[in-house]
C-alpha positions as CSV (number, residue, x, y, z in Angstrom):
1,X,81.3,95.6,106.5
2,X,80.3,93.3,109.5
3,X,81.4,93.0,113.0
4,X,83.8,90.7,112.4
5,X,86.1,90.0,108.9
6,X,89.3,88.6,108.2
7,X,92.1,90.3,106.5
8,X,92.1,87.5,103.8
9,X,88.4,88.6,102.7
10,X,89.4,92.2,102.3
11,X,90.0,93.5,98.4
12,X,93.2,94.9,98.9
13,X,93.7,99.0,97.7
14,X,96.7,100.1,95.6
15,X,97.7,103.3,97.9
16,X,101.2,104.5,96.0
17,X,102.7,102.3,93.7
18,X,104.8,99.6,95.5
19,X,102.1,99.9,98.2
20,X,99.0,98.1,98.9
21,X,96.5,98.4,101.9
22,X,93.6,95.9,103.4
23,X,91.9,98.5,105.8
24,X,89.3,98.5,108.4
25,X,87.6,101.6,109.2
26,X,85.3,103.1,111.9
27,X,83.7,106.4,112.6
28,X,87.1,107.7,113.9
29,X,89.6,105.1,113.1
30,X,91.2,103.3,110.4
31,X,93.5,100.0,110.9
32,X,95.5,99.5,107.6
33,X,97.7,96.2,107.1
34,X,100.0,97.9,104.5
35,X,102.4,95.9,102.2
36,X,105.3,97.5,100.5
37,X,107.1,96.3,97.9
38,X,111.0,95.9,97.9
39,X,112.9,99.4,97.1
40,X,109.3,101.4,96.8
41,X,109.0,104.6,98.0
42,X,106.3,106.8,99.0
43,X,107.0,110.7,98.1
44,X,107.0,113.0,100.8
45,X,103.3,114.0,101.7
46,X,101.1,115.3,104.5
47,X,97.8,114.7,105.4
48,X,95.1,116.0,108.3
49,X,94.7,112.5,110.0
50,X,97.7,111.1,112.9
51,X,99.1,108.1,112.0
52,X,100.8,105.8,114.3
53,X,102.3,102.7,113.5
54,X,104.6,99.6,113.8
55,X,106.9,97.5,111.3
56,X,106.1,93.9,111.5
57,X,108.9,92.9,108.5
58,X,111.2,94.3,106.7
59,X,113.1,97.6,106.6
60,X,112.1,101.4,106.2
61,X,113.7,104.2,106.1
62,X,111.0,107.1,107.5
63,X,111.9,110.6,107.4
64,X,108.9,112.5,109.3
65,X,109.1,116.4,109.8
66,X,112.5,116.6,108.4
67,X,114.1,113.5,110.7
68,X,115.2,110.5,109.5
69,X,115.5,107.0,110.9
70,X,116.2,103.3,109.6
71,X,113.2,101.8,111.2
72,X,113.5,98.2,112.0
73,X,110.8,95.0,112.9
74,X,109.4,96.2,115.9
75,X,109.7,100.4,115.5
76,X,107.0,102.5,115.8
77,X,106.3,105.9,114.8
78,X,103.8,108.5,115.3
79,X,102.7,111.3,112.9
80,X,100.9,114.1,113.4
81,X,98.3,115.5,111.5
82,X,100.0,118.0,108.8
83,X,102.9,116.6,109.0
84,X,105.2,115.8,106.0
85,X,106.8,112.6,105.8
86,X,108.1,110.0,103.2
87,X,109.2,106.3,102.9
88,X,112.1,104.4,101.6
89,X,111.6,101.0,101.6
90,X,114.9,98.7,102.1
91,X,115.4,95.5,99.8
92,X,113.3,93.0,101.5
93,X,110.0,94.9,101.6
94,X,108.2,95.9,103.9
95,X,104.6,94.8,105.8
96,X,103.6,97.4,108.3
97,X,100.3,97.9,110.7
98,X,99.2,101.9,111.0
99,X,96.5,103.6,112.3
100,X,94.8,106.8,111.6
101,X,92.3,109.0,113.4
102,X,90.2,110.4,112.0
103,X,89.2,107.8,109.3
104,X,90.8,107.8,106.1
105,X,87.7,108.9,104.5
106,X,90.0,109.3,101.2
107,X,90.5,106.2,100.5
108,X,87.5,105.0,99.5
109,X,88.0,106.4,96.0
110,X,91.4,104.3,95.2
111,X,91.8,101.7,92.9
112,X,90.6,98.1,94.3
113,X,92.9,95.1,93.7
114,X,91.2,92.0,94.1
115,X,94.2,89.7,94.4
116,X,95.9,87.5,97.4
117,X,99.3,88.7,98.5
118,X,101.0,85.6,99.6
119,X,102.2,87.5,102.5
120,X,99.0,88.6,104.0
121,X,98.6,86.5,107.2
């Protein structure tokens, strides 16, 4: 990857099903613009890297550590590393922006998708 990219020219990765990613990653960091599918939900998991992130449409309902919350656009959340936590994703979908430190070195491995979401900005 370059400097400089747009989030149209990135092949999208299927993350869960009901959940697609277009990442950027660094030597530390990754930025993921993830898009979730009305009423998907990601099972409970945990994973060494924080993530922190913020709801740009849609709803969510986040349980992290054993709390939940109906997140709204314009929550955030942070997660520590280890950390379980799971997603519910209200009727309307969901497009989110989260970060991760360090990298999500995992990812590279997961199944490319090579098609346009109409929402991706």
């Amino acid at each position: 990857m370059s400097t400089y990219d747009t989030v149209g020219s990135i092949d999208a990765q299927l993350i869960w099903p009901g959940v697609i990613s277009k990442s950027v990653s660094g030597d530390q960091l990754t930025l993921a613009l993830i898009e979730l599918e009305a009423n998907a939900a990601v099972p409970e998991h945990r994973h060494a890297n924080e993530q922190i992130g913020i709801l740009l449409r849609g709803s969510l309902t986040f349980t992290i550590g054993g709390e939940s919350r109906e997140l709204g656009p314009g929550a955030t959340w942070r997660i520590l590393g280890d950390t379980p936590h799971d997603v519910r994703v209200g009727p309307e979908g969901a497009l989110l922006v989260e970060a991760f430190a360090p990298a999500r070195g995992d990812w590279g491995g997961l199944e490319r998708i090579g098609v346009e979401r109409p929402t991706w900005p």
